[in-house]
DSSP file (Angstrom, degrees, kcal/mol; ACC not computed):
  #  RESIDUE AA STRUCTURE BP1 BP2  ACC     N-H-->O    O-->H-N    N-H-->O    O-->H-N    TCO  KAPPA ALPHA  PHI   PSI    X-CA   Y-CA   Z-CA
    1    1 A X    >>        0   0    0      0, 0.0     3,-1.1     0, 0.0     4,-1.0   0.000 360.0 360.0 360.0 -34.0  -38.8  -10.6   30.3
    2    2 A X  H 3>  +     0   0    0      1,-0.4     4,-2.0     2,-0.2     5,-0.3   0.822 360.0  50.1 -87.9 -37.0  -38.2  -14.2   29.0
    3    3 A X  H 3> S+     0   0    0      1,-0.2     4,-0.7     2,-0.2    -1,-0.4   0.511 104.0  55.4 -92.7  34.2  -41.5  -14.9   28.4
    4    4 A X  H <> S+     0   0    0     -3,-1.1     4,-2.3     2,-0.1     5,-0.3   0.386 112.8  48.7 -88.5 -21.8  -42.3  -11.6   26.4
    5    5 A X  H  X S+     0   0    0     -4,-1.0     4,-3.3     2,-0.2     5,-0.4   0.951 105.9  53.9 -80.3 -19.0  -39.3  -12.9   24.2
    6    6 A X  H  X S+     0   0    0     -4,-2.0     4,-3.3     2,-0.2    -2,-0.1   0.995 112.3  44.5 -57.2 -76.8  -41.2  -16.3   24.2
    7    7 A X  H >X S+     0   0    0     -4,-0.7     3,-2.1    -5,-0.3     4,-0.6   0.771 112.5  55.3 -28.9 -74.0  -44.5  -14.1   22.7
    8    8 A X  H 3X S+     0   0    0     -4,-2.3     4,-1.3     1,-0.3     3,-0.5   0.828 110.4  44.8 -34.1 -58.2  -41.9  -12.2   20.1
    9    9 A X  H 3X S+     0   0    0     -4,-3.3     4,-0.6    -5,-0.3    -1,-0.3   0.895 104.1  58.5 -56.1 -30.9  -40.7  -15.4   18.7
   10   10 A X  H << S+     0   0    0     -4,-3.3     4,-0.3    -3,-2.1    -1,-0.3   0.846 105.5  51.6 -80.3 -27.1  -43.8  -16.8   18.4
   11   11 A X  H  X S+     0   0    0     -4,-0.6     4,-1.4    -3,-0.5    -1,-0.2   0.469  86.2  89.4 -41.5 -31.6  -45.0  -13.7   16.0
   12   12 A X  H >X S+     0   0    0     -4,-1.3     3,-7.0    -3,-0.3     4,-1.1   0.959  85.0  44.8 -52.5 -76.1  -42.1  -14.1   13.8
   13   13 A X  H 3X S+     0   0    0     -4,-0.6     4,-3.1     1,-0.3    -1,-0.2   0.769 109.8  53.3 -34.4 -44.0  -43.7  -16.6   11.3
   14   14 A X  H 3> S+     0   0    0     -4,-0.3     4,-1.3     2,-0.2    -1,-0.3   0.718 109.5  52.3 -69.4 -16.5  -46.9  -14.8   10.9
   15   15 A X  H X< S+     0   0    0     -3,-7.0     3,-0.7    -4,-1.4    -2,-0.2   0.960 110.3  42.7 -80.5 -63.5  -45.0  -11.5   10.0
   16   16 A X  H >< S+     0   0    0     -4,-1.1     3,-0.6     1,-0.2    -2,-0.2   0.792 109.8  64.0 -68.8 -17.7  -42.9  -12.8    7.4
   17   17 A X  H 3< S+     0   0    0     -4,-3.1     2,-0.5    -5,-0.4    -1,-0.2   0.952 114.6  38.6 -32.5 -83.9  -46.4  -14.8    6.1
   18   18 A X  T << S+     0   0    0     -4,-1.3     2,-0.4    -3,-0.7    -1,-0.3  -0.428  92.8  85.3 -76.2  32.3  -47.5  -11.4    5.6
   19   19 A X    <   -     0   0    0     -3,-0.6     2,-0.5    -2,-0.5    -4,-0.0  -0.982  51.4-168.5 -76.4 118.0  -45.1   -9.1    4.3
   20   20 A X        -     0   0    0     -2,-0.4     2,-0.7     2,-0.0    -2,-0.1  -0.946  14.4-161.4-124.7 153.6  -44.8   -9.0    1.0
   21   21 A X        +     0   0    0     -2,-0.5     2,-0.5     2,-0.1    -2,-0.0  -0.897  16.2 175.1-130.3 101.5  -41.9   -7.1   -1.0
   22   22 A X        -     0   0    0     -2,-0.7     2,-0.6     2,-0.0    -2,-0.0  -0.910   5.6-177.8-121.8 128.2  -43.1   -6.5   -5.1
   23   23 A X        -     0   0    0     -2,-0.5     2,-0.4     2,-0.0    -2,-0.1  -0.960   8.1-164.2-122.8 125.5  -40.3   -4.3   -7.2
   24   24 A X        -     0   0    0     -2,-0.6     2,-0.3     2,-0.0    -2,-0.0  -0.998   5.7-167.8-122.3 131.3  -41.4   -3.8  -10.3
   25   25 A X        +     0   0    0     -2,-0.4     2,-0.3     4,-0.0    -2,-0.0  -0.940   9.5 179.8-127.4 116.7  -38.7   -2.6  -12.9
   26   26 A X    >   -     0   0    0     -2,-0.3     3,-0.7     4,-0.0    -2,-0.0  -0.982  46.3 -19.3-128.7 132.4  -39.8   -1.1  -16.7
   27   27 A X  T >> S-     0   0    0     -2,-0.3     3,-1.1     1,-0.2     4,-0.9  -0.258 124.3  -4.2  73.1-161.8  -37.8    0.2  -19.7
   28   28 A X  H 3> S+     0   0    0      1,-0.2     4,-2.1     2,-0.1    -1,-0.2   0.769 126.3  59.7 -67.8   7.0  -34.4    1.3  -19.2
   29   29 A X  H <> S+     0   0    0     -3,-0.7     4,-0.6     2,-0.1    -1,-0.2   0.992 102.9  56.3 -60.0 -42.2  -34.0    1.0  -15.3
   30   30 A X  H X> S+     0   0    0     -3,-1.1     3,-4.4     1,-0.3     4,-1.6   0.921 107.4  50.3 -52.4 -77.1  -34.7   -2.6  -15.6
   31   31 A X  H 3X S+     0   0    0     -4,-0.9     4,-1.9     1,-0.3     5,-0.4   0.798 116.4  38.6 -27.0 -66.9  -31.8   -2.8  -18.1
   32   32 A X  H 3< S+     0   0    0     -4,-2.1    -1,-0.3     2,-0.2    -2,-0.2   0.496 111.3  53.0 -87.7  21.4  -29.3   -1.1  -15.9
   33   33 A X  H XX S+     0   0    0     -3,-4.4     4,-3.4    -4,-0.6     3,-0.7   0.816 116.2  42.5 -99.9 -62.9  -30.2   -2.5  -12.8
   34   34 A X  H 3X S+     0   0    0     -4,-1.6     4,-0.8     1,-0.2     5,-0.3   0.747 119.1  48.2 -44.6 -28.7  -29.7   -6.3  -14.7
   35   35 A X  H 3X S+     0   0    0     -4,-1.9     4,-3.3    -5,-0.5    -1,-0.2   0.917 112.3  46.8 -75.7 -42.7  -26.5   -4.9  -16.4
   36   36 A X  H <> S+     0   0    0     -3,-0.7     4,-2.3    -5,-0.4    -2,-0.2   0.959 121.1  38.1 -83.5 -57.7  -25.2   -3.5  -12.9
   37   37 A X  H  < S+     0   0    0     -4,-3.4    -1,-0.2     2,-0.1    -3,-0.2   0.963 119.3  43.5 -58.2 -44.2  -26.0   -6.9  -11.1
   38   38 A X  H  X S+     0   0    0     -4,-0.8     4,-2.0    -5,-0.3     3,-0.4   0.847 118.7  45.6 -45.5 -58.1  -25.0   -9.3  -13.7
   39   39 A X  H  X S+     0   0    0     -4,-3.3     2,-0.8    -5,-0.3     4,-0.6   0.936 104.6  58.6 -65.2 -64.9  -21.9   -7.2  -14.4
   40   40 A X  H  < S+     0   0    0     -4,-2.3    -1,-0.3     2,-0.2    -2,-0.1  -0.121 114.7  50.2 -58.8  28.6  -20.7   -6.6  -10.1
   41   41 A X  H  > S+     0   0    0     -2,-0.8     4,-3.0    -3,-0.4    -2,-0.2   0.271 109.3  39.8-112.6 -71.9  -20.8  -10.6  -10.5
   42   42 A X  H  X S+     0   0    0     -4,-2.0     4,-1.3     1,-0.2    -2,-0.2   0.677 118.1  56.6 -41.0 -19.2  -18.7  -11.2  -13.5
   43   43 A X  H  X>S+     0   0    0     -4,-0.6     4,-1.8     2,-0.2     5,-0.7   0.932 112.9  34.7 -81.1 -74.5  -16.7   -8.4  -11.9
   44   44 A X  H  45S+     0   0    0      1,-0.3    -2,-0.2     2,-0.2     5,-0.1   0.738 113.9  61.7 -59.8 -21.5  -16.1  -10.2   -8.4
   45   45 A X  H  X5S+     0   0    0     -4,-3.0     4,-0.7     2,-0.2    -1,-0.3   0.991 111.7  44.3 -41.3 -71.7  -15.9  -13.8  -10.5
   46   46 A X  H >X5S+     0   0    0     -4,-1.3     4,-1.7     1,-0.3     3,-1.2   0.800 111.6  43.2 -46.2 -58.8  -12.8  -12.1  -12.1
   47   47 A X  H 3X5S+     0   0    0     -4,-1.8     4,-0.5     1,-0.3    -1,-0.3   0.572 114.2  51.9 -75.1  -3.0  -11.0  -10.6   -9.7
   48   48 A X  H 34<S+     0   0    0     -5,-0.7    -1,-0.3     2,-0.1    -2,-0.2   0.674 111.7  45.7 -93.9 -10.6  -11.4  -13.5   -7.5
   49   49 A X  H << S+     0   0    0     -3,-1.2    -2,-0.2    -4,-0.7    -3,-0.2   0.979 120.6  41.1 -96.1 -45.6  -10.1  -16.1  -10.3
   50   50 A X  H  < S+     0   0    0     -4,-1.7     2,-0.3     1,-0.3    -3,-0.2   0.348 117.3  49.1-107.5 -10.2   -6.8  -13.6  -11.4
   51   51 A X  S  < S-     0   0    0     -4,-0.5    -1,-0.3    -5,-0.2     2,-0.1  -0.798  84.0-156.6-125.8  92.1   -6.0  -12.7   -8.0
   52   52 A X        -     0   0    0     -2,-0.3    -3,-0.1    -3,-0.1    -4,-0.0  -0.534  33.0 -96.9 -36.9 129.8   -5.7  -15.6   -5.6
   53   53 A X        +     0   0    0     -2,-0.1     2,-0.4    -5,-0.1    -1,-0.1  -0.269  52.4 178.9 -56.2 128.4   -6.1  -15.6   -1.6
   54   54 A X        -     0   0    0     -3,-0.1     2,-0.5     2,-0.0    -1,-0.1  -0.910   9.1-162.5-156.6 106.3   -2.5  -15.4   -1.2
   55   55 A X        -     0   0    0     -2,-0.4     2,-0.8     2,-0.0    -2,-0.0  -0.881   0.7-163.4-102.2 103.2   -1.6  -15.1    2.9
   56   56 A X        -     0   0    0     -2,-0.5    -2,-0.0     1,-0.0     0, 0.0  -0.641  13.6-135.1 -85.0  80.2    1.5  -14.0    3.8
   57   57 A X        -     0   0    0     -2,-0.8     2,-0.3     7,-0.1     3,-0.0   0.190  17.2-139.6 -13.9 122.0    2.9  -14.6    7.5
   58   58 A X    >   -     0   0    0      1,-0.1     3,-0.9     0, 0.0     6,-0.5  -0.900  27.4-119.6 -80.9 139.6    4.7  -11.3    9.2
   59   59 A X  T 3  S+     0   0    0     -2,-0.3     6,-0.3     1,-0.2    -1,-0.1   0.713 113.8  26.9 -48.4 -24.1    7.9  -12.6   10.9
   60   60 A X  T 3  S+     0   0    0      4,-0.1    -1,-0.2    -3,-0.0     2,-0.2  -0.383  91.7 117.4-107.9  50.7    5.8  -10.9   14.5
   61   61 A X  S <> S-     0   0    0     -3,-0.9     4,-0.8     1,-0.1    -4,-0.0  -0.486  83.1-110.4-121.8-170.8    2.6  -11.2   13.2
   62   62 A X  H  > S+     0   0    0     -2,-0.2     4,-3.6     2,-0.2     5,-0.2   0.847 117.0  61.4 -96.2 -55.9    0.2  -13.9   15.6
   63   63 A X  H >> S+     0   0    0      2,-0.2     3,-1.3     3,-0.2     4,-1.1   0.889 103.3  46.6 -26.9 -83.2    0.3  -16.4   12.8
   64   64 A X  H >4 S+     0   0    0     -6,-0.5     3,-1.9     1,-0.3     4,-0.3   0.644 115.8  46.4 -35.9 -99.3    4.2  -16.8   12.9
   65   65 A X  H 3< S+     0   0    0     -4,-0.8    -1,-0.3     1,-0.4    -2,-0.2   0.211 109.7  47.2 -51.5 -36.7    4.2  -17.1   15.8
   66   66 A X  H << S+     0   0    0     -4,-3.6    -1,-0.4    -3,-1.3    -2,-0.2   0.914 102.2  66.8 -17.4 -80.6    1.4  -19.5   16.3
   67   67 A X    <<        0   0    0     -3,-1.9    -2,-0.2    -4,-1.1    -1,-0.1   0.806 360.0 360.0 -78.1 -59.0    2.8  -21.6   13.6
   68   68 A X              0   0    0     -4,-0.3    -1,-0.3     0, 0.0    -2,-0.2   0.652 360.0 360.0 -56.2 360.0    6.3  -22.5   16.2
């Protein structure tokens, strides 16, 4: 069994050598697929700068308790 993963691994490089992935995008998809990424970034930018990570302990929670 170990050495068939030994073989497997050794395969890896040569697949991703040879795979190749080509998306070609023309007219208006392109546009709302670039709007729709671009945008879901500026989105998550935002809501991450106007709402801070803000953690609140529960008085039973693992945390509290932890903390003592």
């Amino acid at each position: 069994m170990e050495n068939k993963l030994i073989q497997a691994a050794d395969s890896i490089p040569t697949l991703i050598k040879n795979t190749h992935l080509n998306v070609t995008l023309q007219g208006w998809p392109a546009a709302v697929t670039a709007i729709a990424l671009f945008g879901s970034g500026v989105i998550i930018y935002a809501l991450k700068v106007t709402h801070p990570n803000k953690s609140y302990a529960m008085e039973d929670s693992y945390d509290a308790v932890k903390a003592t």
